[in-house]
N, C-alpha and C positions, 0 to 999 in steps of 0.2 A: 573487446567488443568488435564487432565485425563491420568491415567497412561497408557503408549504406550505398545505391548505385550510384546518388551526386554527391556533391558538395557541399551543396545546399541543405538536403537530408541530413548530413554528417554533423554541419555546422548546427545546426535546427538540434539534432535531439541529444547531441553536447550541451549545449548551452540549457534544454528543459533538464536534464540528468544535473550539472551542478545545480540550476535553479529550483528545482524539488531536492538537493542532496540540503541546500541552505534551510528550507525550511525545517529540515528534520534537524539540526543543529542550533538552530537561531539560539541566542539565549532571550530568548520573548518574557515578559513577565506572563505566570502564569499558575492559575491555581490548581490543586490536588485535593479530590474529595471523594469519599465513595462515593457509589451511585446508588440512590436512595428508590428511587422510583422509576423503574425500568420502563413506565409510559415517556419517561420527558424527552421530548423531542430535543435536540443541540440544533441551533444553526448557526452556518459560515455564512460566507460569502458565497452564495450559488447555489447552496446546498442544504442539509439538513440530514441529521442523522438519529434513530435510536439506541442505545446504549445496547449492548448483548443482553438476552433475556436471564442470564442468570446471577443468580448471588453470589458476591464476594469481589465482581470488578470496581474497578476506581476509575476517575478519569481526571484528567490532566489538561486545563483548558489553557490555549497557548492565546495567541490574536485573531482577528476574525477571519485569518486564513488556514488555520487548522485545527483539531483537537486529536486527543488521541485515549483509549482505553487501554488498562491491563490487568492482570490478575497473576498470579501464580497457579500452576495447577498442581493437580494433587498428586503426581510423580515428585520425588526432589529433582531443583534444577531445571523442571520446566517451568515454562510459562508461555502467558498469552498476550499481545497486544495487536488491537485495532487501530488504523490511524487511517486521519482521514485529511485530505488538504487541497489546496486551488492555488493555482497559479496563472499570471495571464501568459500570453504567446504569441510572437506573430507570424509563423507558418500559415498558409495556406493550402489546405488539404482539397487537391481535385475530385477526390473519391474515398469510398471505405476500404477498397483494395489498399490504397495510400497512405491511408492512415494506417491501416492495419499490418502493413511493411515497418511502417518508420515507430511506428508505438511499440509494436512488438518486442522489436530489440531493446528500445527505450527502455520499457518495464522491466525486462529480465537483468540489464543492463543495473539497474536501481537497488536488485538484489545482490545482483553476486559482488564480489570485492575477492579478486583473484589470489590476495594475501593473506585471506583467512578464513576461506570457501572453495570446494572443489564443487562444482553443479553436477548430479545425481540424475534427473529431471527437468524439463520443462515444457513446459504448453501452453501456446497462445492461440485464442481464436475468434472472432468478431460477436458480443451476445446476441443473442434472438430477439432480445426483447425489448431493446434501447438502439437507436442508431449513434451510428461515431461512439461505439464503448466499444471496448477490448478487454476478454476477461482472460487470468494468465493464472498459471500454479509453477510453483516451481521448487522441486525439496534440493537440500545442499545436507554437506557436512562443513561446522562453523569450528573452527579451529582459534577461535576467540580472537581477541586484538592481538594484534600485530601477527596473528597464528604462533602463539606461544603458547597455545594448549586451552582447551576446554572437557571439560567431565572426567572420570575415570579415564576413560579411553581417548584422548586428549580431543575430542571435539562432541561436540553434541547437533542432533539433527535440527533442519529448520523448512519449517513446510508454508510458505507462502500462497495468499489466495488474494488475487488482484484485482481490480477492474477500475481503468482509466477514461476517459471521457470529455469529450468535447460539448461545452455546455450546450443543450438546445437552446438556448435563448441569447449563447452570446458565443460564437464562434470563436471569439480571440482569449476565450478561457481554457484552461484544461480543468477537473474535478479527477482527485486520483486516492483512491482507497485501497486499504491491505489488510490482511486478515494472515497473524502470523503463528504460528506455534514452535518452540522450541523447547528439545526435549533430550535425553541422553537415550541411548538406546535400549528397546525394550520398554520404554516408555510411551510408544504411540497412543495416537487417541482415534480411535478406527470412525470417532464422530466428527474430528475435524470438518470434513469438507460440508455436510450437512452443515453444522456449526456456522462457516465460513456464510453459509447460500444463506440461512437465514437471518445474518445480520447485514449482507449486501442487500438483501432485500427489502430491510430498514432503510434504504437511503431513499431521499423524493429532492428533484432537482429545484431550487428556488430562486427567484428574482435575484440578479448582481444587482446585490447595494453599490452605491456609488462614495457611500461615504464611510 
């Protein structure tokens, strides 16, 4: 990861990278069920989400700070998942320049894992249409755990679609969603990124429960 221009920064989007790497790990109780009805809204903490419009995904309800979707796709060896999650924080961000320095590398920083990922791609840039979000893409080749080989060709691709956020309603939140595909090669899906915009566009920010 690249070193941020303070200290502060450094320390700050350390400490969000392990505390979002935790949530993905947790072992939280949690249940697994198709998704039956592609209207039902999910909500978190701060958030709210609908499920991807098509048939065959499941999701995976963790604690009121995250959930996450997946499916298999019809390549062998790929697949898809959604995940969506909040965390609080206490940075203080003077601007979206600001933010958009120190999230930036944060988010790309959340993908790659230099032991089992060579980064292909990446792109960050502030959305148009949300203030304090930052939307991010970024493909890799996944050389599996520990990089001891994935697919035929000992890794498979992985095409991330981001968008991180500072809640409007409660500034010492972050709200952070991914939209992921992995695939071997020759197996792209040229719908991906559509894919990706129409279920970011499923999300609507909501009141932080307090309890």
């Amino acid at each position: 990861m690249e070193p941020y221009k303070t200290d502060r920064q450094y320390r700050f989007a350390t400490g969000m990278l392990i505390c979002l790497s935790l949530l993905g790990l947790a072992a939280c109780a949690s249940n697994i069920r198709n998704v039956e009805n592609t209207a039902e809204r999910f909500y978190r903490k701060g958030f709210s989400i609908l499920p991807p419009q098509e048939s065959g995904w499941r999701v995976k309800e963790y604690n009121n700070d995250k959930i996450a979707f997946f499916k298999k796709g019809e390549v062998p060896k790929s697949s898809y998942v959604v995940v969506a999650s909040t965390v609080a924080h206490s940075h203080e961000f003077k601007s979206e320049k600001e933010f958009e320095e120190v999230m930036g590398k944060l988010r790309i920083s959340m993908e790659f894992r230099p032991k089992r990922n060579v980064l292909l791609d990446k792109k960050v840039s502030l959305a148009t249409d949300r203030q304090y979000c930052l939307k991010s893409y970024s493909k890799l080749k996944d050389f599996g755990k520990n990089g001891k080989g994935n697919g035929e060709d000992g890794y498979l691709f992985l095409e991330n679609f981001g968008l991180i956020c500072l809640h409007p309603d409660d500034k010492t939140r972050l709200v952070n969603f991914a939209v992921s595909y992995r695939y071997p090669a020759g197996g792209e899906d040229d719908d991906i990124q559509e894919k990706a915009e129409k279920i970011l566009a499923g999300i609507h920010f909501e009141p932080v429960q307090t309890n």
